[in-house]
N, C-alpha and C positions, 0 to 999 in steps of 0.2 A: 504494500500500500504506500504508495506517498505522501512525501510530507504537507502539513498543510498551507498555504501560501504564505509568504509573509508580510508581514504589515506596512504600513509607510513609513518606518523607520529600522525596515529591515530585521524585524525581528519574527519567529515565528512564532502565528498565532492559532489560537484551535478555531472551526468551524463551532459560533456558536449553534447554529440551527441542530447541527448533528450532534453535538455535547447533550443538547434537552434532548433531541431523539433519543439517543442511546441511554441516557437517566432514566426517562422513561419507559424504554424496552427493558432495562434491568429490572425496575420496578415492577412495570405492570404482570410482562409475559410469565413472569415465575408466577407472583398470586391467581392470574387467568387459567394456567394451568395446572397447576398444581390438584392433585387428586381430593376432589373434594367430599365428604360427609356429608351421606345421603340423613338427610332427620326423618327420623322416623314419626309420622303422625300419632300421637295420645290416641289410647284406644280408648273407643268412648262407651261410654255405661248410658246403658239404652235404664231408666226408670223403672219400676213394676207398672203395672197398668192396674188400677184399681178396675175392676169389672163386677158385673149382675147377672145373673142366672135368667136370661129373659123367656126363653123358652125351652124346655122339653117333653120329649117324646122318646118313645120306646118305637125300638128302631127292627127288636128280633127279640126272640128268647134271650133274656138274660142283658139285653143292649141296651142304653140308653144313649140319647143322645144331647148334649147341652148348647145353646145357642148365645151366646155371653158377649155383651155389649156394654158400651161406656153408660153410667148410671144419665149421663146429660145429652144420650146422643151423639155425640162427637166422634170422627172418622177414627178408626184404629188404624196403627201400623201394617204397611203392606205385609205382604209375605209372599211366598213363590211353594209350588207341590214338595210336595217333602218335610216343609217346616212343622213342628211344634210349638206348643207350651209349657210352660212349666208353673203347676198350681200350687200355691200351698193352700192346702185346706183346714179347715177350723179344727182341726185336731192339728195341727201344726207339721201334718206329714208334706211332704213336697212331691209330688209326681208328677212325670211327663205325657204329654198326650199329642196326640197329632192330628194337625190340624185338617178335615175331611170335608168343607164346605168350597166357597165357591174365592179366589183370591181376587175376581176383580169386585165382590160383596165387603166393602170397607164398613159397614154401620155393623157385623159384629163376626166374629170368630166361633164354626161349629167344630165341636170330639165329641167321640163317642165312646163309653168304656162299657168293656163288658162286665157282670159280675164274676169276681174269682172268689169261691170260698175259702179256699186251702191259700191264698195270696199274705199280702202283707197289710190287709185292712183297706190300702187307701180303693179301691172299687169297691168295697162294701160301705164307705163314706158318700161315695159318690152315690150312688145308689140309695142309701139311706136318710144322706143331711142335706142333700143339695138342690131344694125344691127354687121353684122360680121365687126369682127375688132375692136369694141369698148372695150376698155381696163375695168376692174374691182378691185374691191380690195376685196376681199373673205376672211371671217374665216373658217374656220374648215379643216375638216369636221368633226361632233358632232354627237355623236347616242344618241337620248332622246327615240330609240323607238326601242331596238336591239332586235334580230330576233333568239332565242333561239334554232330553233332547232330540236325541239321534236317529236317524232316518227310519230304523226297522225298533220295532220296541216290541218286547213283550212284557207284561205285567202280571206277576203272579200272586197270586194272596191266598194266606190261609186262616179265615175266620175271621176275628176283628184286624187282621193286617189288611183288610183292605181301604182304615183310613188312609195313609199315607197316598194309597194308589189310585184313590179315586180321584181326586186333582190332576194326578199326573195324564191319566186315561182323559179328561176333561182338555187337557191342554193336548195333550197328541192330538185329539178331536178335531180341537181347532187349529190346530198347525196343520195340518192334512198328512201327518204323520202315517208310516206304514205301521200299524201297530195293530195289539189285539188282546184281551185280558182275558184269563181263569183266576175265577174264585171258589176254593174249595172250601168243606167245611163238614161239618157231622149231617147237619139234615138241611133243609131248606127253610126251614122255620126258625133257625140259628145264624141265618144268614144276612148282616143288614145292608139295608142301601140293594138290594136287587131291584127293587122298581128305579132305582135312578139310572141304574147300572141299563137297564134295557133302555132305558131312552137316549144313550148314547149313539153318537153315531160310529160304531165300529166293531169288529166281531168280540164279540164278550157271551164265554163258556161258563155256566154255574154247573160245578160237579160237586153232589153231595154225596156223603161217605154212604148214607145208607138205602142209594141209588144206582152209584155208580163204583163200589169200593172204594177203599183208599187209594188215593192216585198214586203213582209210580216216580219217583223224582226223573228217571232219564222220559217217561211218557210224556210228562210236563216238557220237557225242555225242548222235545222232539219239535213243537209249536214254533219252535225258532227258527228260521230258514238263517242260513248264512249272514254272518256279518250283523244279526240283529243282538241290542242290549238288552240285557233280562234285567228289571227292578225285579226282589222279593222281598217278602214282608209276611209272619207269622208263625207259628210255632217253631221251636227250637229242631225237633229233628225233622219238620220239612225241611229247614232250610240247610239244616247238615247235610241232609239227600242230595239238594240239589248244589251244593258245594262239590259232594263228591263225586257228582254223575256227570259235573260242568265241561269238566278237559277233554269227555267224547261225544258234548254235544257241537254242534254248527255255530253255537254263539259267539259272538265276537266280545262283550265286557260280562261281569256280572258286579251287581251293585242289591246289599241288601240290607235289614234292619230287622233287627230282633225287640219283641217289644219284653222278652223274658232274658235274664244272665247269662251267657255265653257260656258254653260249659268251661272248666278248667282244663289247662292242658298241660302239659311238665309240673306239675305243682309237685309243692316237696313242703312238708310238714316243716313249722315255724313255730316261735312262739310272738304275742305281746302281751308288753307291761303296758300299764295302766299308771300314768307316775304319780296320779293324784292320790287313788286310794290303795296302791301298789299293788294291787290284783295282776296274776299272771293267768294269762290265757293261751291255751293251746289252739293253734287253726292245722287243720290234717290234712293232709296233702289234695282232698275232692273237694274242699271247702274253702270259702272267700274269708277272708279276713275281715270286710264286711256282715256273713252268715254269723259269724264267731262273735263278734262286735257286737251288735245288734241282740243279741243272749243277753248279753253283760251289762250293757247302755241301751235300752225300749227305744230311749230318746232322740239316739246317735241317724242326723240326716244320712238320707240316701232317696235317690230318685232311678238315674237309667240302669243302674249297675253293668255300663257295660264301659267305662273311662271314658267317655266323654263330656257330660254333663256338668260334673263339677261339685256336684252339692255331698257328695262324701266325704272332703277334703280333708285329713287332719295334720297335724302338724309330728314329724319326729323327731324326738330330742336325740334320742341315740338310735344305733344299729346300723344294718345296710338295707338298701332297697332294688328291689327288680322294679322297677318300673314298667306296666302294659298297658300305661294309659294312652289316647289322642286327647289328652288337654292341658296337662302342665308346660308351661316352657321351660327351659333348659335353666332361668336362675329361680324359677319355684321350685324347682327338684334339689336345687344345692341349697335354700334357703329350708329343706324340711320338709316339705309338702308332699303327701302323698292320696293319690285316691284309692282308697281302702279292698272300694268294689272291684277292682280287678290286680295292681300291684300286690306284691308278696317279699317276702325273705329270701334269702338262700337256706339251704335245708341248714334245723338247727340252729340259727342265730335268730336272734328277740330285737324285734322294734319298742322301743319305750315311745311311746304315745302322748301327747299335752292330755292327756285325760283321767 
């Protein structure tokens, strides 16, 4: 490079233009590019929704169904097929329920629960205290089981799992989706929503068990023609069935939801303490820590018991954790936080508990 010219008295001088230039490229170009920190947006807490019991009706053997709107009228939170709620009911249990009404219906939120006698009370609440008018305190509504979409769809339900999928059949409807639904179940008179289900536009099979036997999980599947996604939704060993019949059917995804606990799978007998009143409890290798829990503590929340909901959360002061939840993040697991209903121990070592 060359020198810079020199002045009128023969001395050399710098270009000032190019001195601010170059001040400025040192300056600016480094902070311009320099790798910047993405901020992450605050995740925001949606409020409870106070809500009212506006109407019910009995839906089937054993079903009811509840239609729950803002006490003043007022438009509720959208939602999309798949999503839920989460009630606490005046026994102060928490449960979740999904939502089976109609999502462009904003004036109010319909589920439907079946009665379980052998359950954990909260369907025998529903069933029992929740006449119209009784007020609620409702979160969400939450999707743990959204509804994709996809050219070919089949939709399967077994009994009350056909809230989840009746939105979703609703929406294929109107998308002009290639799609087609079975809903199975014990008899026809146990089955709800079949009148809505026929007035659908698109092929939709009711097989009842003590019509057409217990259906087959690869006969189910057979419904699939290549490259279509299977939603299911209801009992525990339908959908184990159709897990394990899945790899030799045509289907291209499977997406499903259990509205009962996953069974356990590698479990290995553990203990927890109890650090408040120092109680030690044993959990056996087929059982949740949760099931365990719940003996000891009546009280101790619990809603989906499948790790993702959240509402079993507790806190551990000592020990290790398997963690098999989808809800903790990475500094709730180091700060102590475990979901009860499906996380565990390694065999032999004890969780001490905030309880």
């Amino acid at each position: 490079m060359s020198s810079p010219p020199l002045d009128l008295y023969g001395r050399p001088r710098a270009d000032r233009f190019m001195r601010a230039l170059t001040a400025f490229g040192d300056t600016y170009i480094p902070f311009s590019t320099r790798p910047r920190r993405r901020r992450t947006p605050a995740a925001r807490t949606t409020p409870p929704l106070n809500l009212v019991v506006a109407a019910r009706r009995v839906e089937a053997e054993g079903v009811v169904s509840l239609r729950l709107a803002a006490p003043d009228g007022a438009r509720l939170p959208a939602w999309q097929p798949g999503a839920h709620l989460d009630l606490q009911l005046p026994s102060g249990r928490r449960r979740q329920y999904s939502l089976c009404g109609d999502p462009a219906d904003r004036t109010a939120y319909r589920i439907a629960v079946r009665r379980i006698e052998t359950g954990g009370g909260g369907s025998i609440e529903v069933h029992d205290a929740l006449a119209e008018g009784t007020r609620l305190t409702v979160k969400g509504p939450r999707n743990a089981f959204p509804f994709a979409a996809e050219p070919r769809v089949l939709l399967i339900a077994g009994g009350i799992g056909i809230t989840p999928l009746l939105p979703m059949a609703r929406e294929a409807a109107r998308l002009g989706l290639d799609w087609r639904l079975v809903h199975t179940g014990r008899s026809r008179a146990t089955l709800p929503f079949t009148d809505e289900l026929r007035q659908l536009r698109g092929p939709v099979e009711i097989l009842a068990d003590d019509e057409h036997g217990i259906p087959d999980a690869s006969d189910l599947l057979s419904r699939a023609p290549a490259g279509t996604a299977v939603y299911a939704c209801g009992p525990g060993p339908m959908l184990d069935g159709i897990r394990a019949a899945f790899d030799d059917s045509p289907a291209a995804g499977l997406h499903f939801e259990r509205f009962a606990a996953a069974p356990i799978r590698d479990g290995r007998p553990f203990e927890l303490q109890l650090a408040r009143s120092g109680r030690t409890l044993t959990v056996p290798a087929d059982r949740s820590a949760l099931d365990v829990l719940s003996e000891a503590v009546p009280a101790a929340a619990y809603s989906c018991r499948q790790g993702f909901c959240g509402v079993c959360r507790q806190r551990v002061l000592a020990g290790p954790v398997e963690h098999r939840d989808r809800r903790l993040t990475d500094a709730e697991r180091t700060a102590g936080e475990m979901l009860v209903c499906v996380s565990r121990a390694p065999e032999g070592e004890r969780l001490v508990l905030d309880l």
